[in-house]
C-alpha positions in Angstrom: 26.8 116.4 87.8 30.2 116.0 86.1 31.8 116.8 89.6 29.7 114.4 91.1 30.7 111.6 88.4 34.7 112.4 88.8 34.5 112.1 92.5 33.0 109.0 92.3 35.8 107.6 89.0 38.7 109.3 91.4 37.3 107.1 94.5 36.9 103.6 92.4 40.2 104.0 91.6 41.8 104.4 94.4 40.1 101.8 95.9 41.8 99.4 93.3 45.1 100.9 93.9 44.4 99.2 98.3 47.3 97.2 99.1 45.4 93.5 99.4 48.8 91.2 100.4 47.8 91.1 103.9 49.1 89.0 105.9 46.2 86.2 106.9 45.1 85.6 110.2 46.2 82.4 112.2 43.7 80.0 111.8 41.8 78.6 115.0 43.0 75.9 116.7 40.6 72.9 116.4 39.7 70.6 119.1 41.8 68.1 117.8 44.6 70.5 117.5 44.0 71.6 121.1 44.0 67.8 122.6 47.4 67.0 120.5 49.1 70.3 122.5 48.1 69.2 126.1 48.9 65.5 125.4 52.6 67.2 123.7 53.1 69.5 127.1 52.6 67.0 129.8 52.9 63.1 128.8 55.2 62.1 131.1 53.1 61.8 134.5 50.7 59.6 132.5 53.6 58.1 131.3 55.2 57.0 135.1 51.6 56.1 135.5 51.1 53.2 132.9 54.6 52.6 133.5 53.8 51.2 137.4 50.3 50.1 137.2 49.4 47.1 138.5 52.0 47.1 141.1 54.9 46.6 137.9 57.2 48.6 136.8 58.4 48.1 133.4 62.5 47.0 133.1 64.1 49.7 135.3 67.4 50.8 133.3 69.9 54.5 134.3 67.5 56.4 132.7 64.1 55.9 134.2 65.1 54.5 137.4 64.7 57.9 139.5 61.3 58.2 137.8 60.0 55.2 138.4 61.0 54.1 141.9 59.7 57.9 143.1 56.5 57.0 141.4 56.3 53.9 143.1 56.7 54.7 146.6 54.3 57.0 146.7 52.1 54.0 145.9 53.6 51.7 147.6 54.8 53.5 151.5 54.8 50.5 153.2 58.6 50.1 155.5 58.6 46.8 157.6 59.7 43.8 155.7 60.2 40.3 156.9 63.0 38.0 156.3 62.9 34.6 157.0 65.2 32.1 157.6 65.6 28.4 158.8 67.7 30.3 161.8 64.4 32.9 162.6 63.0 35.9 161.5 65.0 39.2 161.3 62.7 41.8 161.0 63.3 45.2 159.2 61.9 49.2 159.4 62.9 50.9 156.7 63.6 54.8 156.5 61.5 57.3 154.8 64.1 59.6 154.5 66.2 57.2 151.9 62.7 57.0 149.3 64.4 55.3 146.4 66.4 52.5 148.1 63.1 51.7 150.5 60.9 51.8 147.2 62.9 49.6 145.6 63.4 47.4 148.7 59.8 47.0 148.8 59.5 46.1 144.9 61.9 43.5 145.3 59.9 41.8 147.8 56.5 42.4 146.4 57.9 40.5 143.0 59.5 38.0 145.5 63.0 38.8 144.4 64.6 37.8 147.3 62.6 34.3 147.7 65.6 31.8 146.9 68.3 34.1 147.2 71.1 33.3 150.2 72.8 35.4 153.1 76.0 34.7 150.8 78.4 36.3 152.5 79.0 36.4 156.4 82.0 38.3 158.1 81.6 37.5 162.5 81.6 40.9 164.0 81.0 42.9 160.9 78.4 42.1 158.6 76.1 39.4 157.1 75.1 40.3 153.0 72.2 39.1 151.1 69.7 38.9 148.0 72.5 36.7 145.8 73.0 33.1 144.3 74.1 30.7 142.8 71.3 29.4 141.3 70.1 29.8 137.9 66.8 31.8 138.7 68.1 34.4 140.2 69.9 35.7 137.0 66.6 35.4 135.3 65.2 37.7 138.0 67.4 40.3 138.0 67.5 40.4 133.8 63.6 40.8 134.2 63.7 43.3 136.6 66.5 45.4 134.8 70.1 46.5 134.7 70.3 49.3 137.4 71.8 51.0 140.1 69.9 52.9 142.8 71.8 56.8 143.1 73.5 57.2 146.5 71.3 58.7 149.2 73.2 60.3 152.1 71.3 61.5 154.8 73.4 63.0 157.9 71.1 60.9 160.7 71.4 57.5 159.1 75.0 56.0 160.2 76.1 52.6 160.6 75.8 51.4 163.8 75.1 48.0 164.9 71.7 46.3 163.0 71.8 49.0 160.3 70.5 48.1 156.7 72.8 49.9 153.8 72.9 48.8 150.1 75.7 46.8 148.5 78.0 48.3 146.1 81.0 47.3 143.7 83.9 49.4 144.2 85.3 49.4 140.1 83.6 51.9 137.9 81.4 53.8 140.7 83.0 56.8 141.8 78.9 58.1 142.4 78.7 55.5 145.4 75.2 54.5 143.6 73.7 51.2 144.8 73.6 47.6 143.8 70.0 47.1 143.9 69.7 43.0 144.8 72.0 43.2 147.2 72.2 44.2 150.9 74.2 44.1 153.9 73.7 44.2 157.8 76.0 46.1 159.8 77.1 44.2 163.2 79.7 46.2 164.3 82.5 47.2 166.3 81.9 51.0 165.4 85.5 51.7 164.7 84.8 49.5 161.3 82.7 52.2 160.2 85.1 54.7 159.4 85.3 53.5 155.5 81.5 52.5 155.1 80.0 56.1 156.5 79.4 58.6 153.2 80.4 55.8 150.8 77.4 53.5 151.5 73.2 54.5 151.9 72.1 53.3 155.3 68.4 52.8 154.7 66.6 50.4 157.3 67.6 48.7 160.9 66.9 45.4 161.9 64.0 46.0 164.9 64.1 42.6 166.0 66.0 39.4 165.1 69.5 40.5 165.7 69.9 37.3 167.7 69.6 35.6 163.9 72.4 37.8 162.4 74.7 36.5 165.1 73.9 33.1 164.4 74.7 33.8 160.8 77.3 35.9 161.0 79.0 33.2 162.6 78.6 30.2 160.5 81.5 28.7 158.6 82.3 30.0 155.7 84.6 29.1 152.8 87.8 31.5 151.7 85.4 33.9 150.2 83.1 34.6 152.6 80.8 32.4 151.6 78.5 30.0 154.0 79.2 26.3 153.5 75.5 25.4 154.3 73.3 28.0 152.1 70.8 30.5 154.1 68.3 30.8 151.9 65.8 34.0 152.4 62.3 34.7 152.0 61.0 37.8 152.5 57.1 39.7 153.0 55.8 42.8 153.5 54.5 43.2 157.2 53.0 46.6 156.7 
């Protein structure tokens, strides 16, 4: 019985002797906790989301331009656009294969950017620019819009040849070849004046009918700069 009673003394104590600093188990994650993770690992598609609904995009800046203008074509794929004048209509395909400068072609018009704005430059036998002013509101636009360029988007198929659509660009301070975004220009030609506008300038659209009108306007007088002495004013719409 004595045995029986040491047995039992030698076991307590080595019971008390167990090592109890563990260390704890992790606790579970609640469903809060779980929600907070998910919302933490992908925000950014809900994000672009918000950021273009209602056919808006909030002020496009360097940073979120990409983002936003891919979002927005893939809600927004039309590419034939309108421009009218009080010379005729010129009117316009876009290319799919430029997405960011045809996205944000299409957002222009759709917030009627280009409503008001002039043909402001016109070179005969070379090219006719637009989507500039002089006037007062077309500052505000542009500062509602947002500071931005569009980055440049070559695409071996898309030259300029005559009636071809390319994006406007300021030579200082842009050795990326990125794109004004409010501005545009229409190529007339000869050919051999594309050796300096091929690789440094997106070509994203043709005229596809109208070309008849870029004549006209290409050929109105202008003053030292370039600049029509009777404004062309532009309006432009979405034909599908």
């Amino acid at each position: 019985m004595k045995f029986i009673n040491i047995i039992f003394l030698l076991f307590v104590f080595l019971l008390g002797c167990e090592d109890n600093k563990k260390t704890p188990l992790a606790e579970p994650l609640k469903l809060s906790d779980k929600k907070e993770i998910k919302l933490k690992d992908s925000p950014s598609k809900q994000e672009v989301l918000k950021k273009v609904s209602n056919g808006k995009l909030e002020s496009l800046n360097s940073d979120n331009v990409v983002e936003l203008l891919t979002q927005y074509g893939k809600e927004n794929p039309e590419n034939k656009v309108r421009i009218k004048t009080t010379f005729g209509n010129i009117e316009i395909t876009l290319f799919k294969n430029t997405p960011l400068h045809r996205a944000n072609f299409i957002y222009l018009v759709k917030q009627h950017y280009f409503d008001k704005t002039f043909f402001h430059r016109v070179v005969p036998n070379f090219i006719i620019q637009g989507g500039n002013s002089d006037n007062a509101s077309t500052n505000k636009k542009r500062a509602k819009i947002g500071k931005y360029r569009i980055p440049f988007e070559i695409h071996p198929k898309n030259k300029h040849r005559r009636g071809t659509l390319s994006g406007a660009k300021y030579y200082r301070d842009n050795p990326d070849n990125k794109s004004e975004p409010y501005e545009f220009f229409i190529f007339l030609g000869p050919q051999s004046s594309t050796l300096h506008l091929n690789g440094s300038y997106t070509v994203f659209g043709k005229v596809t009918q109208g070309m008849n009108v870029v004549d006209k306007i290409a050929n109105l007088p202008s003053d030292d700069g370039d600049w029509p002495l009777d404004n062309v004013y532009i309006y432009a719409e979405i034909i599908e």
